[in-house]
N, C-alpha and C positions, 0 to 999 in steps of 0.2 A: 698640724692638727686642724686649723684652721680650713686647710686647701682640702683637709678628708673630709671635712662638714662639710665643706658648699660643695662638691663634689657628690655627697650623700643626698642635699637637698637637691640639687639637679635631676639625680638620679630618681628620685620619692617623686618629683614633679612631673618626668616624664614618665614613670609608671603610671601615677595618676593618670595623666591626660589619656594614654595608651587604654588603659584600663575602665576609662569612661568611654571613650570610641568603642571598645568592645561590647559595654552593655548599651549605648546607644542604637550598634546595628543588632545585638541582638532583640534590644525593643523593637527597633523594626520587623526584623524579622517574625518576630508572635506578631505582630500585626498582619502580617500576609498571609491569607486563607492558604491553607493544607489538604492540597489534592489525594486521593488516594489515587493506588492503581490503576484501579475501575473506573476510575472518576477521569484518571486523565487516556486510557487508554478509549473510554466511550465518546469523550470531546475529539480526538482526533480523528475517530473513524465517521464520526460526522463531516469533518470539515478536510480531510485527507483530499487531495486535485488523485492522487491517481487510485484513490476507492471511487472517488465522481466518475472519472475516465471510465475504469473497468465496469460499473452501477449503466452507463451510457451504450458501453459497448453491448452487454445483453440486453439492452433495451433493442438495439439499432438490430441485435441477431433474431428478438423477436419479432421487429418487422415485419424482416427477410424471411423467418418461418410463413407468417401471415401472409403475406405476398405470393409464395410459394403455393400455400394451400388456394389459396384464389384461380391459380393457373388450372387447377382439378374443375374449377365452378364453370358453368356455361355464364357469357357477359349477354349483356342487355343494354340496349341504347334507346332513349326515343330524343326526337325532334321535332323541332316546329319552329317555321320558317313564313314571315308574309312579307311581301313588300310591292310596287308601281313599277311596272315593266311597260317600256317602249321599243314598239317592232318597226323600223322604219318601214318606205315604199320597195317591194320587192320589185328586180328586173325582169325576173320570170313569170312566163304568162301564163296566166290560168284561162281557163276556158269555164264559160256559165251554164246553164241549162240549154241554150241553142246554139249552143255550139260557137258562139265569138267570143273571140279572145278579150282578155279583160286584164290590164294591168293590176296587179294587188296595191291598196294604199296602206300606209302607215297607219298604225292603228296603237292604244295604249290600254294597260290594264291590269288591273288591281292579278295577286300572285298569293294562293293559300297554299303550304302544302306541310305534309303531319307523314313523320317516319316512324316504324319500329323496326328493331334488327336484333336478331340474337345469333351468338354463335359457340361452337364447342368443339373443343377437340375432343373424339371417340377414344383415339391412340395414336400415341408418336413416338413408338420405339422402345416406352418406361421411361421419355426424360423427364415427364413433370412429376413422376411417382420419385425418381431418383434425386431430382433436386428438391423436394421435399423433406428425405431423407436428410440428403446432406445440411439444409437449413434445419433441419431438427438435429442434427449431431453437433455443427455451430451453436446453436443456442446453448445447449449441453454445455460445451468447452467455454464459453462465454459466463456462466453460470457460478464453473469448476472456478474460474482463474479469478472472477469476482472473490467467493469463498476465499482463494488463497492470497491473495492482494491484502485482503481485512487482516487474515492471520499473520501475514508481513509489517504491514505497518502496526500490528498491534506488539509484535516483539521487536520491533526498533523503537516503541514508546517505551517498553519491559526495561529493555538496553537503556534510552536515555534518561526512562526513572531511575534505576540502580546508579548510574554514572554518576547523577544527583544526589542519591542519598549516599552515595562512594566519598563523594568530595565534601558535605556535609560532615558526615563522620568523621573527617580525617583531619577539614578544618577543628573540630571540636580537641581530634586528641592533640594538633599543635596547638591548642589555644593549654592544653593542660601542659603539654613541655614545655611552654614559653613561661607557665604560669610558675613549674618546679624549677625553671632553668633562673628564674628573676629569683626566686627562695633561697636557691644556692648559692647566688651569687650576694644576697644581702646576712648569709651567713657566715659567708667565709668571709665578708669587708667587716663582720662582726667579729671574726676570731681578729684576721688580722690587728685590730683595735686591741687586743689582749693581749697579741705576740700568738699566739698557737694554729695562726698561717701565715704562708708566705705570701709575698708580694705575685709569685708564680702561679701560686693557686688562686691568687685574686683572676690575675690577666685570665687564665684558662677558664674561668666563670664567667667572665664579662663575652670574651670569646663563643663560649658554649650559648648565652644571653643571645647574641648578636645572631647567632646563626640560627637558631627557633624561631626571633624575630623574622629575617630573610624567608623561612619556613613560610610561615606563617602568612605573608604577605602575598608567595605563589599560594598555597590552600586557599587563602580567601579568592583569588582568582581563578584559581580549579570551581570551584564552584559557584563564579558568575558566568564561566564558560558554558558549566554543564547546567545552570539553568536555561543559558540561553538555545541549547539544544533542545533541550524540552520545550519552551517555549515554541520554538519554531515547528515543531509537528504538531504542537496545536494550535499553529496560527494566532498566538499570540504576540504583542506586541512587546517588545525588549524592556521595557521599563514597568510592563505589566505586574504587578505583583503575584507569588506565586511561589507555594514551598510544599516539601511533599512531607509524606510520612516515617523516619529513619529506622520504622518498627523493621526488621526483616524477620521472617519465619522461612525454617530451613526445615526442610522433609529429605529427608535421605531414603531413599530406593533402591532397591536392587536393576542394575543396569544389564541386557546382556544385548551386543551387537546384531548376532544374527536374528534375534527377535525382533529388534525396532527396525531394521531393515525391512524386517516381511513383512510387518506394520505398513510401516511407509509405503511398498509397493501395492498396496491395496485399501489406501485408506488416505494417500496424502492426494491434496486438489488439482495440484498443477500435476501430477502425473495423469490424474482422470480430464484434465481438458484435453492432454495431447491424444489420450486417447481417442477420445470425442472427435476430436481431430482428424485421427487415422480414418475413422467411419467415415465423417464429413466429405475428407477428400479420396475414399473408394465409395464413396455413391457420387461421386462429382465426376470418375469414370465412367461409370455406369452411365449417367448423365449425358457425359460426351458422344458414346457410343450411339446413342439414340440418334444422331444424323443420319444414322447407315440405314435406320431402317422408313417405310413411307407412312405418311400422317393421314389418318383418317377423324374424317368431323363430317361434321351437318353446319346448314342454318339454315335461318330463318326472318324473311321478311314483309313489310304490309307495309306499303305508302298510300297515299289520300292526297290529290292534288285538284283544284278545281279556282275559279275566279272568284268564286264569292265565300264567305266562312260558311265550315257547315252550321245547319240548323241546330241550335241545342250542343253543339260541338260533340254532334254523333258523326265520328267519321268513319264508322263502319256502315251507312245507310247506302250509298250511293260514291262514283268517282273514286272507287277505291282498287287496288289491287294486292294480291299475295303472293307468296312463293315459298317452298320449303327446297333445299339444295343439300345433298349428300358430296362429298370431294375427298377422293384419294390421291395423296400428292406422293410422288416421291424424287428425291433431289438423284437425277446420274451422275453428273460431274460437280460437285459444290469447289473446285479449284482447289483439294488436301484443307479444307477447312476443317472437316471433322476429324479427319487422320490424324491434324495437328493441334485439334483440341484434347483427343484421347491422350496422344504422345505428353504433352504438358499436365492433363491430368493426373497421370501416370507418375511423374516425374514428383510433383506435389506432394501424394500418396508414399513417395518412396522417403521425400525427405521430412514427412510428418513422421514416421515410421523413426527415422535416425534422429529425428527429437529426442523423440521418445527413450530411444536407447541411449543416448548420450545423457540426457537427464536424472536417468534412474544410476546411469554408473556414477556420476557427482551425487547424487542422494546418497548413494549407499557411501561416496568416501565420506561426506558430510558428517553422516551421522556415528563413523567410528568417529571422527575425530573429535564431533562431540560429544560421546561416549568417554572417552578420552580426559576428554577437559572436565568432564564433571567429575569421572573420579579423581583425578589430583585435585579437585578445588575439595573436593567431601574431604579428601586426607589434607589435603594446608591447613584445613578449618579446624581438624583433630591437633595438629603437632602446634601448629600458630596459638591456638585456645591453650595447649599447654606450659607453650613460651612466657605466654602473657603470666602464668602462675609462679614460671620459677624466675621472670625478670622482675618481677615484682618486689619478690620476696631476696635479690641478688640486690637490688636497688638501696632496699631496707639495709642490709648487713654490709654495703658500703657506704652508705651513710654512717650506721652506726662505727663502721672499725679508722671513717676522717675523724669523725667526732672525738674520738679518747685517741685518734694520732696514732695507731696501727697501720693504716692507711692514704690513700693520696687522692690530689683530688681528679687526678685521672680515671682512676678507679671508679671514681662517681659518677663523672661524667659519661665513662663509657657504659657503667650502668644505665642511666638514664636514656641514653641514646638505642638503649637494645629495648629498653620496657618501651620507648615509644614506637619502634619499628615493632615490634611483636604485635601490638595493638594496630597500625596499621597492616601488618601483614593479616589478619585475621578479619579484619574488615574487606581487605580486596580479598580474599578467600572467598569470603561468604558473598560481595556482588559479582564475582565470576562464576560461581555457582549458580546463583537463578538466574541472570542472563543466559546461561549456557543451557540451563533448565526450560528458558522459555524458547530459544533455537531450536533446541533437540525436539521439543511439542512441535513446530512449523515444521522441522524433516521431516516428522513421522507421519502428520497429518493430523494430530489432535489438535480439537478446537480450545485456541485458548480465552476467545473472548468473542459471545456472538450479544 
């Protein structure tokens, strides 16, 4: 009797302590500000390296547009140049006004001179009209693939919020079978104490005890894992505090394949960059082709060269000269340089092209499969939400038929162990469901978060 009391008090004591750790971390826990969705899906599209990356890349495509339109513009230069010039003694002779010869001397002297030059291409085959193009169809694709990058990362924050509020939940329902498994175990060492259990049904409660516990111990690590995923898309730091919202809202919808498919072929980003694409690189043939044909421009220039500055720095008074020049080039042999830029252009064009199609056939399986996946999570949510009503109520009436001895305490236990999986199943039901919900948005092309 003796060894069952301190046996009992051991037991009470580490309940206790067990029991204070739990509301300890849960103090903690309310201590740590509660992201929502929004909240955490806006912080990482901020601070995301490849939304920077792709944000950079149409920066750098806009340039390349800019630069592009530039080549249409006629350029402009001027200059201005002075400096002391020394002309040694020449060997050649010059001759003076009567005719003797006169050695030249060395001689030194100040050096003013002022340029302007303009010039233009008229026409050179469409290639600055074509690489225009194709820098404007780049930009486009740069744009597109920006768009779909945000809508990437913002359903893998959707995905690591759910995984969080997954392991959250699940901690919470083993904190409640640890809670009913420790109940049934200080009820049966109560019967025991009467005679009206056995020693057998102790052990199998202490056992049942032991392994909620173990439970219990991964949950809580499922979701210091699945914080730490979240953390890490939003660049926060591991020890950061940070806890989300376990509210979930479920919208059920009618799904149908070949619909979100046609969606998707006309409304999702990364298919309209590659198409962007396909332009980009058939104006980048077009472009190439423009070697075959010859280049016609003008220019234009006026220099002022004299020893002393002009007066008033009018260098159009005097010591000055102009010119305007028209020039038709054309290349005969350029050595297959443009044959082999067309051939390569070509080749580009062909494999932007099998992107493109290879892309849309992985869309379209993408989006049965997650078509797929959402209707069996919508039906687990149905039949699991069901379970939780008749394990519940299966739980009650074996309790109640150990209690007056109809009963065993296997029967309890395997009660118990069905109500708690019912409620876990019903919990990954429902975070498979809006992860799957937020994917199937990204295949289709809806925006989920601008």
């Amino acid at each position: 009797m003796c060894e069952r009391i301190c046996r009992s008090a051991i037991a009470a004591l580490a309940i206790a302590a067990f029991t204070c750790s739990i509301l300890a971390s849960a103090e903690c826990a309310a201590q740590e500000p509660v992201y929502s969705l929004d909240q955490c899906i806006e912080i990482a599209q901020k601070s995301n390296p490849d939304i920077a990356i792709a944000g950079e890349s149409y920066r750098k495509a806009e340039g390349n547009l800019l630069m592009n339109y530039g080549r249409l513009l006629p350029g402009f230069s001027m200059d201005f140049s002075t400096g002391h010039l020394f002309r040694g003694p020449s060997s050649s002779v010059q001759y003076d006004a009567s005719g003797r010869p006169v050695k030249s001397e060395g001689i030194d002297y100040e050096d003013y001179n002022f340029r302007l030059s303009s010039d233009i291409q008229v026409f050179d085959g469409g290639g600055n009209i074509s690489r225009v193009r194709s820098a404007m169809f780049s930009r486009d694709a740069a744009r597109e693939a920006l768009g779909y990058r945000r809508d990437v990362i913002a359903a893998s924050v959707i995905r690591a919020y759910y995984d969080f509020v997954r392991a959250k939940m699940l901690l919470r329902v083993q904190n409640e079978s640890t809670e009913s498994a420790r109940r049934n175990l200080e009820r049966t060492e109560a019967l025991l104490d009467v005679g009206s259990a056995t020693r057998a049904d102790v052990l199998k409660a202490r056992v049942r005890h032991s392994n909620t516990r173990l439970a219990l111990i991964q949950a809580r690590n499922g979701v210091e894992l699945a914080k730490q995923d979240l953390s890490a898309l939003l660049k926060m730091q591991g020890d950061q505090a940070i806890d989300v919202d376990t509210t979930m809202t479920i919208e059920f919808v009618d799904l149908d394949a070949p619909a979100e498919i046609g969606r998707a072929m006309s409304s999702r980003s990364d298919l309209k960059s590659l198409e962007h694409s396909i332009r980009s690189a058939r104006s980048g043939v077009s472009a190439a082709r423009s070697g075959w044909f010859p280049t016609l421009g003008a220019s234009f220039s006026y220099g002022w060269n004299d020893r002393k500055m002009a007066e008033d720095l009018n260098f159009f008074k005097n010591e000055y000269s102009w010119g305007i020049t028209g020039y038709l080039s054309l290349n005969i042999f350029d050595r297959f340089q443009t044959s082999s830029s067309v051939r390569i252009a070509k080749a580009d064009a062909r494999i932007a092209e099998y992107n493109l199609e290879k892309a849309k056939l992985d869309a379209a399986n993408q989006i049965r499969t997650l078509v797929l996946t959402i209707t069996q999570a919508r039906e687990r949510i149905s039949v699991a939400s069901e379970t939780v009503e008749q394990a519940n109520e299966d739980l009650r009436l074996a309790e109640e038929r150990y209690r007056v001895g109809a009963g065993t305490m296997l029967e309890t236990i395997d009660a118990q162990v069905a109500l708690t999986q019912a409620k876990a199943d019903v919990i990954q039901a429902k975070c498979d469901f809006l992860i799957a919900t937020a994917d199937l948005a990204v295949a289709t092309g809806k925006k989920i978060y601008r």
